[in-house]
C-alpha positions, 0 to 999 in steps of 0.5 A: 564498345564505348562511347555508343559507338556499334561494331556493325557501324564502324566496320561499314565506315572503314575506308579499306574493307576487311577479308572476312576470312580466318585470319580475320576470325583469329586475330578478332576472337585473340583480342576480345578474348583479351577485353574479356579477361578479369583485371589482373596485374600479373597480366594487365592487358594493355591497348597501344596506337598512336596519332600524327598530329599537326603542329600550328601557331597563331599568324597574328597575336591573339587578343585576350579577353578583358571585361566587356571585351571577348577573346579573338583569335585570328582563323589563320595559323601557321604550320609547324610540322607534324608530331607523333602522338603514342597512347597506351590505356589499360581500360579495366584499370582506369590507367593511360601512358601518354607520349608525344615523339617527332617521328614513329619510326621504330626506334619511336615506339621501341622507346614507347614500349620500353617506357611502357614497361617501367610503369608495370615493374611487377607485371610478369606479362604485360599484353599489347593490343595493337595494330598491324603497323610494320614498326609493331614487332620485336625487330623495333626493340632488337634494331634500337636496344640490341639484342641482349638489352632488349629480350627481358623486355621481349620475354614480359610482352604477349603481343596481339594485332587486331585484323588487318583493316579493323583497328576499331577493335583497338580500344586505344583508338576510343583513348586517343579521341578523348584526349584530342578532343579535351586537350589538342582542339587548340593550337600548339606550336612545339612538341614540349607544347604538346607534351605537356597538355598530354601530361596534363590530361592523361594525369587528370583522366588517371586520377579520376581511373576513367575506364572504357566499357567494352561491350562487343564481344565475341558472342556479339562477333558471332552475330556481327559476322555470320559468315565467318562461324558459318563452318 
């Protein structure tokens, strides 16, 4: 797991703690089969989320830096309401799709996704990590594209969910705190705002093909989970 950051740590932090039961075992060794996988872009294997994010503004005009003079910034703002941010990162590849949406309903991630594919035109099959959120399915796709439009899309998508209360397996998670923590620590009113720092970083963190190094893996879960290879 990137970033230093250990499995046994993270799965005694999560707020709602997972059943430990065969589903759990199935869904988990699914997704780390996928992270163990080669680089193939016949089957890029790609892991998707997404993050609310709070819209706010200054109350006061900031004062900008002159010489002799700091940069102030009032601590009060103004909320402009919420957004969605939707992350997709291919983490052998080096390669993130970045999108900021007003809302995440299904009709939001369906788009996402359909965006998604059209940066994969050669992929036969394009593997999606994600979480068990109720818009994460074909129903998405279906509601908003109708059916004939959206099953060539369906036909290319081999979905995986991680188990339930363990999203820390979603490597997607570990893309989406980079990008907070290098372009949305700031203030940013509109949605256009926000989608251009996203442009912004994801294109400077796919020119520079940042990947992330997972190291938890099954023989690790093994280890990790005792109880659950008990039988």
């Amino acid at each position: 797991m990137a970033q230093g950051t250990r499995p046994e740590a993270v799965a005694k932090k999560t707020w709602c703690v997972p059943k430990l039961n065969d589903e759990f075992c199935e869904r988990m060794e699914d997704v780390l089969e996928q992270y163990e996988k080669p680089l193939d872009p016949n089957e890029p294997v790609v892991c998707l989320d997404e993050q609310p994010y709070q819209r706010v503004d200054d109350a006061r005009p900031p004062e900008p830096a002159a010489p002799g003079k700091i940069a102030k910034q009032d601590y009060e703002y103004r909320r402009c309401g919420t957004c969605s941010v939707f992350v997709a990162v291919e983490p052998k590849a080096g390669k993130r799709f970045v999108q900021a949406k007003r809302h995440r309903k299904r009709a939001d991630f369906a788009r996402f996704v359909r965006d998604l594919l059209k940066r994969y035109p050669d992929a036969e099959r394009v593997h999606l990590v994600m979480d068990n959120l109720n818009t994460h399915n074909e129903k998405s796709l279906i509601e908003t594209f109708g059916e004939e439009a959206a099953r060539p899309m369906l036909e290319r998508i081999v979905w995986h969910f991680t188990p339930k209360h363990a999203s820390w397996l979603n490597m997607a998670e570990i893309e989406i705190s980079a990008i907070q923590r290098q372009c949305l620590g700031r203030r940013l009113a509109s949605l256009d705002k926000v989608q251009s720092e996203l442009s912004h970083c994801s294109r400077d963190r796919n020119r520079k093909k940042i990947k992330i190094n997972w190291t938890f893996h099954r023989k690790d879960a093994k280890r990790v989970f005792p109880e659950l290879y008990r039988k």
